[in-house]
N, C-alpha and C positions, 0 to 999 in steps of 0.2 A: 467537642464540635464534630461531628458527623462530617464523613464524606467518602468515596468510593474509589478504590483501586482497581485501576485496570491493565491487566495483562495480555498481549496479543502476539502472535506468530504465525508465522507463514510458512510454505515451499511452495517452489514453485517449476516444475519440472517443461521446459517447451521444445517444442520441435522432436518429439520424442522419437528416435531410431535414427535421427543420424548425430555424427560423428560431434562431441564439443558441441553440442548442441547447449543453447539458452538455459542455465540454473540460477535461481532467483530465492536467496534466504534473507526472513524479515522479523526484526524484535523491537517492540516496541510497549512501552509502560507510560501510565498518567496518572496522577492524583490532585488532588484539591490540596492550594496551602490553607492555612487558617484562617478564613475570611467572613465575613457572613454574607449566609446563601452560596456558600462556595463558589464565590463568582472566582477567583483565581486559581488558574489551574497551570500546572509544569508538566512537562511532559520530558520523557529522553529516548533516543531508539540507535539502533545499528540495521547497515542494510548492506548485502554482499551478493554480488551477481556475475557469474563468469558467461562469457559470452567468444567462444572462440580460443584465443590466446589473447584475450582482452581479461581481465579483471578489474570490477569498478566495485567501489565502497564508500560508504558515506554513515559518519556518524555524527548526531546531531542532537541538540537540544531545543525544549518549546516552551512557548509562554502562549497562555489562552488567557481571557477575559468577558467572563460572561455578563450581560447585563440583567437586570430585575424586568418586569415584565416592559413589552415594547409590540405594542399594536396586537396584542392577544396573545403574543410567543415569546421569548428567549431569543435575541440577536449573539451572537459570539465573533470576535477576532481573534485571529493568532499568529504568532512570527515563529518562523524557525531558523536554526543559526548553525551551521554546521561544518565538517569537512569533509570535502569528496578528494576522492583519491583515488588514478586510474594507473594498471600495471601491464606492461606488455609484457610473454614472455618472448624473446626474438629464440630461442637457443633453439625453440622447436619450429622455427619458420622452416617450409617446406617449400621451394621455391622451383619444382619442379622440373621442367626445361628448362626455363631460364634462369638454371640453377648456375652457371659462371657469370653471369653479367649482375644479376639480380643481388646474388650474396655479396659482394662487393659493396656493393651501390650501400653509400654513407647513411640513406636514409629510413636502412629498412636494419633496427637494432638487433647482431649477433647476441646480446644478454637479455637479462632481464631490465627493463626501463619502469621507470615510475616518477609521480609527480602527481602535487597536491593541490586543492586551490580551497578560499573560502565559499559558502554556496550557501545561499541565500533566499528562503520562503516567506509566503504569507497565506492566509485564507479567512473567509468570513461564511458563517453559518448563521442561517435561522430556521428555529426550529416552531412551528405551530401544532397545536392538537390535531390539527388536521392535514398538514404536508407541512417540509422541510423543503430549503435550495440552500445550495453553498455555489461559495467561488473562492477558486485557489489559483496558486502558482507558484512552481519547483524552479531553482537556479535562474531566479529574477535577474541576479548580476553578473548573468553570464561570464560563469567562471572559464579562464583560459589557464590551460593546464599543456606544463612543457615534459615532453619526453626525450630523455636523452640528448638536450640541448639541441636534438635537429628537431625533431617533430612538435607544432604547435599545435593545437585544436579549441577550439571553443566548445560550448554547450548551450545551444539555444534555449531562451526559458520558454516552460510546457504552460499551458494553462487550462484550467480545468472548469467545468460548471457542469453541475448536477443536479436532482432533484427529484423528487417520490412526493406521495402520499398513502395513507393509512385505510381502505373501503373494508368497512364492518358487512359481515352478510347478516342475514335473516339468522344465524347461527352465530351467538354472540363468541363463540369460542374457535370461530373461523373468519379468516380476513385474505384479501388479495391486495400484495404491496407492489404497485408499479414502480419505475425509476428508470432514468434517464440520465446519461453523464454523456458529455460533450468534450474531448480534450484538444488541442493545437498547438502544435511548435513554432506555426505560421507557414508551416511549409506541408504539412500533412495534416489529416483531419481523422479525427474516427470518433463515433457515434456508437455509444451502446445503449442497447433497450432490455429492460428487465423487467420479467412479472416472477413473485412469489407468491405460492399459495402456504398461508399459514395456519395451522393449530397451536392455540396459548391457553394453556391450565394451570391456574398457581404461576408455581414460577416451572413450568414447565414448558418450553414452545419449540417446534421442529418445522420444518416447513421443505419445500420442493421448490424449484424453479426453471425458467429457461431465461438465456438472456440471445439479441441477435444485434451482430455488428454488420451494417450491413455494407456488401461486397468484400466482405471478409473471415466473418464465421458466427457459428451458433455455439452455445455454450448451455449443458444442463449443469444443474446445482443441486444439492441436499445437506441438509443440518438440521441442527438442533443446540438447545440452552437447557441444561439440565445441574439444580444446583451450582450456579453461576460458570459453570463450563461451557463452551460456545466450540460446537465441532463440527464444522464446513468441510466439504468436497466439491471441487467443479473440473469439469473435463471441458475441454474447448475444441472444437471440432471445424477448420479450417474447410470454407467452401472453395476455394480454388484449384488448384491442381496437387498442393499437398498432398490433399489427402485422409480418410478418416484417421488410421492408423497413426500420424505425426500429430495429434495434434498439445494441446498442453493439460498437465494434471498438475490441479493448485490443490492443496492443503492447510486448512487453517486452523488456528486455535486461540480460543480468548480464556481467561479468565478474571471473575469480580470479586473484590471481596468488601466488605464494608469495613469502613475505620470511622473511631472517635478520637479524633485527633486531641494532645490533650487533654485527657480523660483520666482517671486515673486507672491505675490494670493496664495488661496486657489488649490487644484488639481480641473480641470471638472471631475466631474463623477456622472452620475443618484446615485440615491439610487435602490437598489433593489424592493422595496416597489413599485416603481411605474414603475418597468420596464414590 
C-alpha cells in the first residue's frame, strides 16, 4: 500500500543585530498509516524558540483524517496533542539601577525556572483542483504554566485561516500562486498576502515570491523542489522603525519520499547524500 513520507525543517533567525534576539528551530515528519486511499495520516514534531532569557518548546503529536471526494476536493481534519514547556533563566537578569530593590523582589527568579503544561490543537483543510482554505488553532486549552511557584501565565489560543489558489498562464509550465493567511490571539491581528511566481518541469519546480504584512513588513522568498528536496529562503524586512538591516532570515527544508507500506522489500528511495 503506497503512501508518502514527509520530512520538514526550519530556522528561523529574527530581529537580527541585536542582543538575544528571537531564534526559532522547527522538526517535523508525517506519513499515511495503512488505510485505503490513505486517508489516515500521524504526524510528530519538536519546536524550540529562545526569546530573551525566555525559552519555549513544545513537542507534540498528530492525527489527520482525510476524506474521499467532497464537493470536487478532499476535506481534512486534524488534532494535535502535545507539551509546551517554558524556561526562564533568572541567573542572567540584569537588573540595572534597580539592581538592590529589583534583585530581591521574590518575583523576578535568581535561577533557572521552568514549567510544563499540556497544549492542545486542531485544524481543518480543503483542498480543490483549483484553490485550497484551511482553519486552525494552536493552545485551544489555554495552557497555564507555573514558574517557580511565584509566577503564573497563561497562553491565549492563536487562531489561524488561510487560503491560495493555483492561475495557470498561457505557459503551461508557468503559474502565479496567490495566498492569504489571517491569524489572532483576540488581542492582535496580522494579515499576510502572498504571491509566487512559479516554474514546474517533471518533478522539477522553483519559484520567487513577495509576501506583505501590512503595517508591519514585506517579505521576499525563493526555492525550489528538486528530487523530492524542498529548499526555501525568506528575509523579512520590517517597515517600521526597525529597520532594513533587523529584519528576519527564515530557512527551510522538506523532504519526500514514497513508501509501500506493507510491501514486501525494502521502500526505493536515494539517500540524500547522493542526491
Amino acid at each position: 500500500m503506497a503512501g508518502r513520507l514527509n520530512v520538514v525543517g526550519s530556522y528561523n533567525s529574527q530581529l537580527t543585530g541585536f542582543t538575544r534576539a528571537p531564534k526559532t528551530m522547527y522538526f517535523a515528519g508525517d506519513m499515511p498509516l495503512p488505510s485505503v486511499d490513505n486517508q489516515h495520516n500521524v504526524g510528530a514534531g519538536l519546536f524550540n524558540e529562545t526569546i530573551g532569557l525566555f525559552t519555549n518548546q513544545r513537542a507534540f503529536v498528530q492525527y489527520a483524517f482525510r476524506s474521499k471526494q467532497f464537493w470536487g476536493g478532499r476535506l481534512a481534519g486534524g488534532v494535535q496533542v502535545g507539551m509546551l514547556s517554558e524556561k526562564f533563566d533568572g541567573s542572567k537578569t540584569d537588573f540595572g539601577e534597580a539592581e538592590g530593590s529589583a534583585a530581591n523582589d521574590p518575583a523576578f527568579p535568581s535561577s533557572e525556572a521552568e514549567g510544563s503544561s499540556l497544549d492542545l490543537g486542531f485544524g481543518l483543510h480543503y483542498l480543490h483542483p483549483l484553490f485550497y482554505i484551511g482553519l486552525s488553532a494552536s493552545h485551544l486549552n489555554s495552557p497555564e504554566i507555573l514558574l517557580a511557584e511565584t509566577n503564573e501565565f497563561q497562553i491565549n489560543p492563536t487562531y489561524y485561516l488561510m487560503g491560495g489558489c493555483n492561475i495557470r498562464l498561457k505557459n503551461p509550465l508557468l503559474s502565479i500562486q496567490p495566498s492569504l493567511m489571517v491569524q489572532s490571539d483576540g488581542v492582535s491581528l496580522r494579515t499576510d498576502i502572498t504571491g509566487r511566481f512559479t516554474y514546474t518541469y517533471d518533478e522539477k519546480n522553483y519559484y520567487v515570491g513577495l509576501g506583505y504584512s501590512p503595517n508591519i513588513s514585506c517579505t521576499v522568498l525563493i526555492g525550489g523542489v528538486v528530487q523530492g528536496i524542498n529548499l526555501g529562503y525568506a528575509y523579512e524586512l520590517y517597515t517600521g522603525q526597525i529597520g532594513i538591516g533587523h529584519g528576519n532570515h527564515c530557512l527551510f527544508m522538506g523532504y519526500q519520499t514514497d513508501l509501500e507500506l506493507f510491501k514486501k522489500g525494502k521502500n526505493k528511495h536515494k539517500s540524500i547524500r547522493i542526491l
